[in-house]
One Martini backbone bead per residue (centre of mass of N, CA, C, O) as a GRO file, in nm:
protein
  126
    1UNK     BB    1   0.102   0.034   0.009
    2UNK     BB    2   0.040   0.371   0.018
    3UNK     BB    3   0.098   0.585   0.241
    4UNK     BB    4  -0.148   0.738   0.140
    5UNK     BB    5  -0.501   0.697   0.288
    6UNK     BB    6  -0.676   0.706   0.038
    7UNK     BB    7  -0.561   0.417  -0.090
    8UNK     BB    8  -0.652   0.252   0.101
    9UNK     BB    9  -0.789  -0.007   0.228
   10UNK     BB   10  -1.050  -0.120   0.345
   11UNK     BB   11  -1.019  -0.251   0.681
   12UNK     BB   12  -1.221  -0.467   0.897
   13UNK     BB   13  -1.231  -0.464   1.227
   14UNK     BB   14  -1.424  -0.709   1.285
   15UNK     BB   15  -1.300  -0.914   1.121
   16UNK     BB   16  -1.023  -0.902   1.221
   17UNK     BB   17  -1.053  -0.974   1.518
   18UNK     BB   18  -1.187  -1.246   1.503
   19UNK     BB   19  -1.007  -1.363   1.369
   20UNK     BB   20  -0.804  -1.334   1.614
   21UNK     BB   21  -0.968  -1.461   1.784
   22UNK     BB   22  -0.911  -1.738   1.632
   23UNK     BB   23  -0.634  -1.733   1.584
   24UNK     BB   24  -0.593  -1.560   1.257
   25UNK     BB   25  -0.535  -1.412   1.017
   26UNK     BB   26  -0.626  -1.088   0.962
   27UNK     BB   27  -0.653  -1.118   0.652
   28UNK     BB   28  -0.760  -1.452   0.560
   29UNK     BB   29  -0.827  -1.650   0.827
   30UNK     BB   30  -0.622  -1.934   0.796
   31UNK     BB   31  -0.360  -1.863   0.928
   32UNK     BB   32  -0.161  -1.891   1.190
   33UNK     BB   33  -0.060  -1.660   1.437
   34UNK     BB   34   0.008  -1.847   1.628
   35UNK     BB   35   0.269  -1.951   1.808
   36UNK     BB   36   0.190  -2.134   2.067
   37UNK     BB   37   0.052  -1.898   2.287
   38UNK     BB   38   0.206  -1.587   2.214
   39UNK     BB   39   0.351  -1.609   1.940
   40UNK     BB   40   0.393  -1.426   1.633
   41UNK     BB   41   0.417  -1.475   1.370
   42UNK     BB   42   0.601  -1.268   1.077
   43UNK     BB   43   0.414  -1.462   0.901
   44UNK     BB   44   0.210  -1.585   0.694
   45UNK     BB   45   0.146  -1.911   0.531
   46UNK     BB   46  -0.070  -1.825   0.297
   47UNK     BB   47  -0.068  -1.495   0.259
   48UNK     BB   48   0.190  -1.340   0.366
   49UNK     BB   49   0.149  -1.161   0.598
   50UNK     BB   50   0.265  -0.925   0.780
   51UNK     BB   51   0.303  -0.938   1.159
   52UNK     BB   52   0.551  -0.818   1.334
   53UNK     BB   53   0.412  -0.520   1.383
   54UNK     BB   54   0.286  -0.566   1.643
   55UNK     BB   55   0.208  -0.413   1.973
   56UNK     BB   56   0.049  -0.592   2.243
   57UNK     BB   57   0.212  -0.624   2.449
   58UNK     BB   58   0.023  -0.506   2.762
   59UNK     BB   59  -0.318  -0.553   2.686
   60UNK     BB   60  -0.404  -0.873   2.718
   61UNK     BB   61  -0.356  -0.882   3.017
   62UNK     BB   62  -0.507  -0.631   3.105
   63UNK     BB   63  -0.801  -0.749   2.949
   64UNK     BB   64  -0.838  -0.979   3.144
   65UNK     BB   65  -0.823  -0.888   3.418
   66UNK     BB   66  -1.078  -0.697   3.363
   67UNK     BB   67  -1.274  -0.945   3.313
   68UNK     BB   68  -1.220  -1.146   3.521
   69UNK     BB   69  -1.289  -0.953   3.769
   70UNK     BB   70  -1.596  -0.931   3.640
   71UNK     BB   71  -1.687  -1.166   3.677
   72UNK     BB   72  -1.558  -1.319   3.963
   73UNK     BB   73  -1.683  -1.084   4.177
   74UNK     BB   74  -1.965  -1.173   4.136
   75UNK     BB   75  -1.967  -1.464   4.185
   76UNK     BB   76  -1.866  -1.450   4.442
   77UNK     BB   77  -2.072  -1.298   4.626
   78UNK     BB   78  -2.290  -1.485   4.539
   79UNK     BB   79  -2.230  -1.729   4.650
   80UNK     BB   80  -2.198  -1.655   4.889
   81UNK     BB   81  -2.467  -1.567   4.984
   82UNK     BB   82  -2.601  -1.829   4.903
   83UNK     BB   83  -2.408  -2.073   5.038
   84UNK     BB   84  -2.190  -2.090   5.215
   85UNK     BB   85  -1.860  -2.178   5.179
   86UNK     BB   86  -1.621  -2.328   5.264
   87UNK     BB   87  -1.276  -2.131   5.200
   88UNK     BB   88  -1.168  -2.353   5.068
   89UNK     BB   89  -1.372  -2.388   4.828
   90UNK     BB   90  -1.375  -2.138   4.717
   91UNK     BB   91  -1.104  -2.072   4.638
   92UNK     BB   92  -1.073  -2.315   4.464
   93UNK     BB   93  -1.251  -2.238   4.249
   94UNK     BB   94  -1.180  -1.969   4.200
   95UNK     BB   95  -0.895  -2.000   4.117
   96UNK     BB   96  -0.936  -2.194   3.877
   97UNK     BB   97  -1.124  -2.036   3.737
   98UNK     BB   98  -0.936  -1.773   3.684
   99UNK     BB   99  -0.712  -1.939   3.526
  100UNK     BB  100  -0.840  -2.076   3.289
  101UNK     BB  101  -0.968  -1.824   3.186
  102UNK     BB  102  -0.691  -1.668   3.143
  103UNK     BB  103  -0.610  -1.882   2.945
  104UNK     BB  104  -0.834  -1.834   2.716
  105UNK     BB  105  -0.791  -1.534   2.674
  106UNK     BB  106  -0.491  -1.427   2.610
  107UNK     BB  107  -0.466  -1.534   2.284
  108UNK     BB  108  -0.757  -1.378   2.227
  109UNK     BB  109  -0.671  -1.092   2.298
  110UNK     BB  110  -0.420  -1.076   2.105
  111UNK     BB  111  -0.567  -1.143   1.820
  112UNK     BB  112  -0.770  -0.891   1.874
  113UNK     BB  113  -0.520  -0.648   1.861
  114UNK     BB  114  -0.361  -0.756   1.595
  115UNK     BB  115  -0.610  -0.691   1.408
  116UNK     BB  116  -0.645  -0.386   1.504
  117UNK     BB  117  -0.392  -0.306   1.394
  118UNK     BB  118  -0.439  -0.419   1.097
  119UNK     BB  119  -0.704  -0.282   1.020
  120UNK     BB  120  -0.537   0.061   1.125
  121UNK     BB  121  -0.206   0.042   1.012
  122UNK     BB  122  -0.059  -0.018   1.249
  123UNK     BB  123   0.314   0.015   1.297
  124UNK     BB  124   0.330  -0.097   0.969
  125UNK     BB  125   0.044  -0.202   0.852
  126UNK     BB  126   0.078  -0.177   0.523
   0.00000   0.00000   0.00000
């Protein structure tokens, strides 16, 4: 693509998130964006589209523990109110929960920032 932003094409957020987060490349959709469980290939093997460009540094993160405190302390207050289990079990479950939760999210949210990016021409994407 050339400099001139009014030449670009126009590339769909919502489209490139969702790619990224089934974690495929945000260009084709169908080659694998990650490689082991957070670190991002340099290209796409399909469509060779360069990724290497993306910054999602602590983003990631950042949006996951957001998340994950969001549903699980409201969840955790409800427990507790309505069941009052014994605190090594209520601990159990929500600590359980709680890593679960993070260990499916922070890939999937990884994969939509770098969507998020490539769709928006961040970092040198285009």
């Amino acid at each position: 693509m050339c400099a001139n932003h009014s030449e670009r094409v126009e590339r769909h957020t919502y489209t490139a998130m969702w790619k990224g987060w089934c974690r495929k490349c945000p260009n084709c959709g169908k080659g694998p964006l990650l490689r082991g469980y957070l670190k991002v290939h340099k290209t796409c093997a399909v469509c060779r589209e360069e990724l290497f460009h993306h910054r999602a540094d602590d983003g990631p993160a950042y949006l996951t523990i957001l998340i994950v405190g969001h549903l699980m302390a409201p969840a955790l207050l409800i427990v507790f109110q309505k069941w009052r289990p014994e605190p090594l079990v209520l601990f159990t479950i929500f600590a359980i929960g709680c890593v679960a939760l993070s260990l499916y999210l922070l890939p999937r949210l990884k994969g939509a920032i770098v969507g998020f990016q490539w769709s928006r021409y961040m970092h040198g994407f285009g």
